[in-house]
C-alpha positions as CSV (number, residue, x, y, z in Angstrom):
1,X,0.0,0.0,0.0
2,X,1.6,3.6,-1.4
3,X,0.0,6.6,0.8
4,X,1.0,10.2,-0.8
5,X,0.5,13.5,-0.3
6,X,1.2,16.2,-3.1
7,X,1.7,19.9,-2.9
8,X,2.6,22.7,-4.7
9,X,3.1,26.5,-4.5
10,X,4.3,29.5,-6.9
11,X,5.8,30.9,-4.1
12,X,6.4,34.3,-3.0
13,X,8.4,35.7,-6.0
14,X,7.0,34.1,-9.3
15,X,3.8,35.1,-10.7
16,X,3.0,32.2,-12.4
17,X,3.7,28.6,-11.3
18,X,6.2,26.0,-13.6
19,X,5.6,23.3,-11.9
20,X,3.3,20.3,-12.4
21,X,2.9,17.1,-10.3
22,X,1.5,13.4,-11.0
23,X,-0.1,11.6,-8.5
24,X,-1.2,8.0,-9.3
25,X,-1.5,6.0,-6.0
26,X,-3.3,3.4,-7.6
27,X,-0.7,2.5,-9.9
28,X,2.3,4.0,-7.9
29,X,3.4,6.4,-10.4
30,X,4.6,10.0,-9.3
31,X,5.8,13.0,-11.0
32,X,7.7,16.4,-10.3
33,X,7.9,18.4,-13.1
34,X,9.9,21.9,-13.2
35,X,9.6,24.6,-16.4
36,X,12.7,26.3,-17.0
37,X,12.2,29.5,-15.7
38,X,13.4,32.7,-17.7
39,X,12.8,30.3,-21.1
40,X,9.6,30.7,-23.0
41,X,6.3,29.2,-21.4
42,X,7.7,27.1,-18.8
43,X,4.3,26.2,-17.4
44,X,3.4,24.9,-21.1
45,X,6.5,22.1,-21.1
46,X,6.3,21.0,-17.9
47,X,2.2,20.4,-18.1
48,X,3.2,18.6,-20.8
49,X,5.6,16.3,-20.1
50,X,3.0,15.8,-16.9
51,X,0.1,15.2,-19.5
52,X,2.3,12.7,-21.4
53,X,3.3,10.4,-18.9
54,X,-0.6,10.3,-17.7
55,X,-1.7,9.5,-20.9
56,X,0.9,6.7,-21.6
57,X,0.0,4.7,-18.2
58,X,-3.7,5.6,-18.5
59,X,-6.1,2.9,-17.7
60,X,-3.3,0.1,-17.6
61,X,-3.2,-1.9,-14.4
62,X,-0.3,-2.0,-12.9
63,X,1.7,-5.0,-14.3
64,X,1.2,-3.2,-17.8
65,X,3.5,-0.3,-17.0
66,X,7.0,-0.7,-17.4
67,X,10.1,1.4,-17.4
68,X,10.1,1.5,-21.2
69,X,6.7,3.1,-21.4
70,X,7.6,5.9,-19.3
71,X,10.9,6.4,-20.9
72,X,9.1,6.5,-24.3
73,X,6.9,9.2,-23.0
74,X,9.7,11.3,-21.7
75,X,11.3,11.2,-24.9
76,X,7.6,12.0,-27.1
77,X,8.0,15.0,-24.4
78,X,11.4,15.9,-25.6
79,X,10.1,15.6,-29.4
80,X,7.1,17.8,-29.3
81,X,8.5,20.4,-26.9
82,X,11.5,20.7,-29.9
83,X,8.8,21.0,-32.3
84,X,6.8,23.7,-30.3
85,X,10.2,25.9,-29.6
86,X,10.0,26.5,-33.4
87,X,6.6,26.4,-34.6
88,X,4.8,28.5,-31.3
89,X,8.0,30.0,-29.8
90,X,10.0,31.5,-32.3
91,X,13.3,29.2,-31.6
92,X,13.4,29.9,-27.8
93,X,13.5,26.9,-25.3
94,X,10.9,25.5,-24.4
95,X,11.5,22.8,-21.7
96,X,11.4,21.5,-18.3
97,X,12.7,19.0,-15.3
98,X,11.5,15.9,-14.6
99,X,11.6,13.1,-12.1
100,X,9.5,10.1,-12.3
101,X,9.0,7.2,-9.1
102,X,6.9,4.0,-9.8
103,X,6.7,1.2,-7.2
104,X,6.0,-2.2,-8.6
105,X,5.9,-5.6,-6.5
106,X,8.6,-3.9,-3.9
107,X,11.1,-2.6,-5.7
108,X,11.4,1.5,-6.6
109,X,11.9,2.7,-10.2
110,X,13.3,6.1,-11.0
111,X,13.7,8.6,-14.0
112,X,14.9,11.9,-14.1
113,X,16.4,14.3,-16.3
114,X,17.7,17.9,-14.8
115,X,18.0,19.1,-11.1
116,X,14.6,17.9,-9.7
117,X,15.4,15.4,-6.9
118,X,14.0,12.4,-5.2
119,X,14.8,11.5,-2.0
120,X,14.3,8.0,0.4
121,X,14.3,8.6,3.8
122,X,15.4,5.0,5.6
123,X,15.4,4.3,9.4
124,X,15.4,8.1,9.9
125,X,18.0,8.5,7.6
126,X,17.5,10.4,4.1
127,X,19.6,9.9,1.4
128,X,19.0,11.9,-2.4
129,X,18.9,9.0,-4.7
130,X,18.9,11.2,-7.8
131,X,22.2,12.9,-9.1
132,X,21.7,16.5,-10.4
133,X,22.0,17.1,-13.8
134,X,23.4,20.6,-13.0
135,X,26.7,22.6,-13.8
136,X,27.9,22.5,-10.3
137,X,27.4,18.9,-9.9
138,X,29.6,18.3,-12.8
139,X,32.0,20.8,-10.8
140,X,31.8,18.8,-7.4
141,X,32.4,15.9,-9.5
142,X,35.2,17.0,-11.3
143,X,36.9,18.2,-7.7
144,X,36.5,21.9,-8.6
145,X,34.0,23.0,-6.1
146,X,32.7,21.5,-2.6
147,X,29.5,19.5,-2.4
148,X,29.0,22.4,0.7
149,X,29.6,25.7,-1.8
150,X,27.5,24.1,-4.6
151,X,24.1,25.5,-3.4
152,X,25.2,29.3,-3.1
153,X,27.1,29.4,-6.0
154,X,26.6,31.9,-9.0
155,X,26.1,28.8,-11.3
156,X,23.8,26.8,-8.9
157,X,21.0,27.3,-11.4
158,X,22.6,25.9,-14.8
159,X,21.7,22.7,-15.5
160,X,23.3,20.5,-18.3
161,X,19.7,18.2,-19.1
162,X,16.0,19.1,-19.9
163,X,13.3,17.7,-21.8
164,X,12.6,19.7,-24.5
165,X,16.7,21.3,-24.9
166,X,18.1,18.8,-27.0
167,X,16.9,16.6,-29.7
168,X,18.3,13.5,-28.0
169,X,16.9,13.1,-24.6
170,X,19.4,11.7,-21.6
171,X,17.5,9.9,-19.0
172,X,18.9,8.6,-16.2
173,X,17.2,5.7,-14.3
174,X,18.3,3.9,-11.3
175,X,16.1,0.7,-9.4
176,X,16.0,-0.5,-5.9
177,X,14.3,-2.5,-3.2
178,X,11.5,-0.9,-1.3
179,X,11.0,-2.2,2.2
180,X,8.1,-1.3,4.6
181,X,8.0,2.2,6.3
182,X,10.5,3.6,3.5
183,X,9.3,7.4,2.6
184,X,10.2,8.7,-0.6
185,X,10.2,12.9,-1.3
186,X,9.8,14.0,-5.3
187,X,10.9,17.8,-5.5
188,X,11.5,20.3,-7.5
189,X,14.8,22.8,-6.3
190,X,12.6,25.6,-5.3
191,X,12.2,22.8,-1.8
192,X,16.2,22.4,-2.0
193,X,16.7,25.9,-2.4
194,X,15.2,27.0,0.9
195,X,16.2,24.1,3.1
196,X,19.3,21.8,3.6
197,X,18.9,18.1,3.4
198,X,19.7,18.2,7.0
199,X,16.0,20.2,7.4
200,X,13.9,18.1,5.4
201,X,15.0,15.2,7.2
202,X,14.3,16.3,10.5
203,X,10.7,17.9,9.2
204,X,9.7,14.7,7.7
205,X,10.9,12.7,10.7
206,X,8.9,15.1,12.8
207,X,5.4,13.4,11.8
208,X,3.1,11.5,9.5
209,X,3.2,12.5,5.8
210,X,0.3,14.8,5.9
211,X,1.8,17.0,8.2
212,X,5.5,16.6,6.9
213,X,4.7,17.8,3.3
214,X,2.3,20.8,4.8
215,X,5.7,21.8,7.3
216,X,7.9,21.7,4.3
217,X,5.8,24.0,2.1
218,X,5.3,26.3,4.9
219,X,9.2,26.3,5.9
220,X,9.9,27.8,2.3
221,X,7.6,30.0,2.3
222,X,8.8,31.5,5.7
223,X,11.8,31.7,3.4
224,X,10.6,33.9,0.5
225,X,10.3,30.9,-1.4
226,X,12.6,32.4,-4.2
227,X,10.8,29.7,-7.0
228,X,7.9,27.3,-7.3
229,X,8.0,24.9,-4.6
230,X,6.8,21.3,-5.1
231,X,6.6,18.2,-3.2
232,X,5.2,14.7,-2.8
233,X,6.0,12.6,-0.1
234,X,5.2,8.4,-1.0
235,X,5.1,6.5,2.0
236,X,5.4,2.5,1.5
237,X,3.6,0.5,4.0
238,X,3.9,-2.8,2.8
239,X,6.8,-5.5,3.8
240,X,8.7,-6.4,1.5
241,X,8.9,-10.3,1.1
242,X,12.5,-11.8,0.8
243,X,14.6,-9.0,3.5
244,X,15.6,-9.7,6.5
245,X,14.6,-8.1,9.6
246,X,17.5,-5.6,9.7
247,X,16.6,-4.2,6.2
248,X,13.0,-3.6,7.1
249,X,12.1,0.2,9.2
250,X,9.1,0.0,11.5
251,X,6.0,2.6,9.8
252,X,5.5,4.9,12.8
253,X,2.4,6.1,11.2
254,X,-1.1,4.2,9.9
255,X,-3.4,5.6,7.4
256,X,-6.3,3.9,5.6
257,X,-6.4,6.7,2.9
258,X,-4.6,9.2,0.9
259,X,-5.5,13.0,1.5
260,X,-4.0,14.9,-1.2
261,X,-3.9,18.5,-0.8
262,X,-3.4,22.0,-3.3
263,X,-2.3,25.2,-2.2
């Protein structure tokens, strides 16, 4: 059993909101979507790549969606957003972030392209199991720059991947087990932006999903929220057949419905 909850904000600066969400329970498919801001109609490709990936897992149960499906509608994405930067944007970029979770029979799936994240919070213990597709990534990589400076520096906002920037699309996927009590966190890096890893952790520690996601939203804002803000927190509360003890985390919350809310 999945149990989300999915919010989103244009924050305190932006007058218009870039980002879209997904939010499939039933078939455990999520998606954070983030338009590049300062391109043309940011709001256009990111509800777009949102409305493709709905459409491609649409009425199929879940043993009919597979990774290949939703890669295939990533890259449709990436195909019409090209064709739309020409025919209804005069050449200028049209494009946008995504990340992509689907649980399937206890195991995770995830796709992403640009500087969205996704992180799984374990035992207490968060980790980001996404890797920024960013220009200070590739500099923290490279040695040139410390995972610490990244954030604040003057390039924190170039990233190197979008759908919709290049004719061939570059999407990164990485799979996992899921075990019972794991909580998973799709956002897009107006969240990041405002608090550390260190502060999400602790919020989403501090109670049930519900109240996590509404304490994260309200944190950035406190903050100016400088961009859109996003978030959907997935909490698993099946076991996991096949792990031993060690490898499963106790739920500390029970819910026998999802209450998604918009703000």
């Amino acid at each position: 059993m999945h149990l989300s909850q999915a919010l989103t904000h244009r924050g305190t600066v932006r007058e218009i909101n870039e980002d879209a969400m997904l939010e499939l329970p039933h078939i455990g498919v999520w998606v954070v979507a983030d338009g590049m801001g300062g391109h043309a109609a940011g709001d256009v490709a990111s509800q777009l790549v949102i409305d493709n990936i709905q459409q491609a897992v649409d009425g199929l149960s879940p043993d009919l969606i597979s990774v290949d499906i939703l890669k295939l509608a990533l890259q449709n994405s990436n195909t019409q957003l090209q064709q739309m930067s020409q025919t209804d944007f005069e050449g200028k970029v049209a494009g946008s972030t995504v990340v992509v979770l689907w649980l399937y029979q206890g195991d995770y799936h995830l796709l992403w392209v640009g500087d969205s994240r996704i992180y799984l919070l374990r035992q207490q213990k968060m980790t980001m199991i996404t890797k920024d597709h960013s220009q200070v990534n590739d500099m923290v990589d490279e040695g040139l720059l410390a995972a610490e400076d990244a954030e604040s520096h003057p390039l924190a906002n170039v990233i190197t991947r979008a759908v919709g920037v290049d004719s061939q699309l570059d999407i990164d996927y990485r799979t996992g087990k899921v075990v019972e009590g794991d909580t998973f966190l799709l956002c897009s890096d107006g969240l990041n932006k405002e608090l550390s890893d260190t502060e999400i952790e602790a919020t989403i520690n501090s109670g049930n999903i519900i109240d996590s996601g509404l304490a994260l939203l309200h944190a950035s804002l406190v903050r100016n929220a400088r961009d859109n803000v996003t978030c959907i927190l997935v909490k698993n509360t099946q076991v996991t057949s096949g792990l031993s003890s060690k490898d499963i985390s106790e739920s500390n919350d029970d819910f026998d419905k999802t209450i998604p809310v918009f703000i």
